[in-house]
C-alpha positions in Angstrom: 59.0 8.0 -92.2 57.2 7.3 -95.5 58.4 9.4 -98.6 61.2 10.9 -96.1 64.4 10.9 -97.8 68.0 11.4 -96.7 68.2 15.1 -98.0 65.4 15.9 -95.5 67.1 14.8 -92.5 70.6 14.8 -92.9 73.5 17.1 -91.7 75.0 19.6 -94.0 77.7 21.1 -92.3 79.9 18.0 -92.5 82.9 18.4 -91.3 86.0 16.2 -92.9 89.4 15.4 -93.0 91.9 14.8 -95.2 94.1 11.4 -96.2 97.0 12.1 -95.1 95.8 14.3 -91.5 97.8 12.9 -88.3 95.2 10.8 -86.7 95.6 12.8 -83.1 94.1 16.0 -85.4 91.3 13.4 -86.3 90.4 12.3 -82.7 90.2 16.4 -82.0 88.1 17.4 -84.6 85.9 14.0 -83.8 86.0 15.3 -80.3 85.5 19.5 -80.6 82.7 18.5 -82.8 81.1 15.6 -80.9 80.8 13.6 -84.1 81.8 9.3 -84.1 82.7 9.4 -87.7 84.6 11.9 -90.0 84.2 11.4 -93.8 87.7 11.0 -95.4 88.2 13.8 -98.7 90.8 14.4 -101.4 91.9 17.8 -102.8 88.8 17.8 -105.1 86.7 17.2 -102.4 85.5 13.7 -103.4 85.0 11.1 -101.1 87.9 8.3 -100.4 86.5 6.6 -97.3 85.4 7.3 -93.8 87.5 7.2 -90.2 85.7 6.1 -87.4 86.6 6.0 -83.5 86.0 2.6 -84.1 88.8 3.0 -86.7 91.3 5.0 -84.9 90.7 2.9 -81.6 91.7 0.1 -83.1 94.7 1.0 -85.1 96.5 3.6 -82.7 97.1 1.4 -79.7 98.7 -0.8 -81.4 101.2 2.3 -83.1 102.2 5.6 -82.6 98.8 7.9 -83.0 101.5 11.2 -83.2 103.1 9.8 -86.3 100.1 7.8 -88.2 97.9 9.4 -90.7 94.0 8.7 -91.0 94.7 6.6 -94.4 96.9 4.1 -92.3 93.8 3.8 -90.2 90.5 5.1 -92.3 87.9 2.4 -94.0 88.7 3.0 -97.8 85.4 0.6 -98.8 82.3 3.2 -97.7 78.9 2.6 -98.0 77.1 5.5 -99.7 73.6 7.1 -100.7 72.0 9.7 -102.9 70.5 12.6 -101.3 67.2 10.9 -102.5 67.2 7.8 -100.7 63.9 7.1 -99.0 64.9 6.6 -94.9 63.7 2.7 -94.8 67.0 2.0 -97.1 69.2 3.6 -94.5 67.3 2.6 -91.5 68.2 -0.5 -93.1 71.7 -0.5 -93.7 72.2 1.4 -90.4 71.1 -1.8 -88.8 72.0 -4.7 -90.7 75.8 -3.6 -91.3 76.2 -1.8 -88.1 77.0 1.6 -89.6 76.7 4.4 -87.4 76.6 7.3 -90.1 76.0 7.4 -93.5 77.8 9.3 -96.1 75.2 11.2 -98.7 77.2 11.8 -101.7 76.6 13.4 -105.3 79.0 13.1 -107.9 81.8 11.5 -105.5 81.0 14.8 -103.3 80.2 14.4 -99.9 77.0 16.7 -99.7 75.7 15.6 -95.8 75.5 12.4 -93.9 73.0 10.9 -91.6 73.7 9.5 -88.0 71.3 6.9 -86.3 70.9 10.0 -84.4 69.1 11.9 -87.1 67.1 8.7 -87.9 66.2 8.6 -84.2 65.1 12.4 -84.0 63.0 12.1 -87.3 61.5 8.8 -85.8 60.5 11.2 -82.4 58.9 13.8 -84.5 56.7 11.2 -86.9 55.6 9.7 -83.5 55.0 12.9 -81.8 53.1 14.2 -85.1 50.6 10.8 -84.8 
């Protein structure tokens, strides 16, 4: 994985979702696009955190998922990189905070992300490259 960076592996067609969404349209565009993790916009496009099934299962059985919006249940404090960080800093913060995907954001723009997935498919073709 040396000199790989996030911009080589990560997912441009993000899909996101607004503040102030109803967390039931959440779960189906989490689920319609088999994705764990839906990166949390503003009307300028810039990111304001990231809601998680991790999130959403936590928060919504305790409430009414029909009536609560994803910034009653999204994680406002998100951990973010630069198109040109090298994969061992992700890799990295994948595994020592438990993140499952990572924003990649330029000028408070979400631009791609990168799963443990992606991290796992680059690591399959470096090994089958060797």
């Amino acid at each position: 994985m040396k000199n790989r960076t996030a911009k080589d592996i990560m997912k441009t067609d993000v899909v996101t979702v607004m503040a102030d969404t109803v967390v039931l349209d959440a779960i189906r565009l989490m689920l319609d696009n088999d994705i764990s993790t839906l990166p949390v916009v503003d009307d300028d496009n810039r990111l304001i955190g990231v809601v998680s099934e991790h999130d959403i299962m936590n928060f919504t059985f305790s409430g009414d998922a029909g009536d609560t919006r994803v910034r009653e249940a999204m994680t406002a404090t998100v951990v973010t990189f630069a198109p040109d960080t090298d994969l061992a800093t992700l890799v990295n913060c994948c595994v020592t905070k438990r993140i499952r995907v990572v924003p990649i954001v330029e000028a408070d723009k979400v631009v791609g992300v990168v799963g443990r997935r992606d991290i796992l498919r680059e690591t399959l073709q470096l090994y089958q490259r060797i």
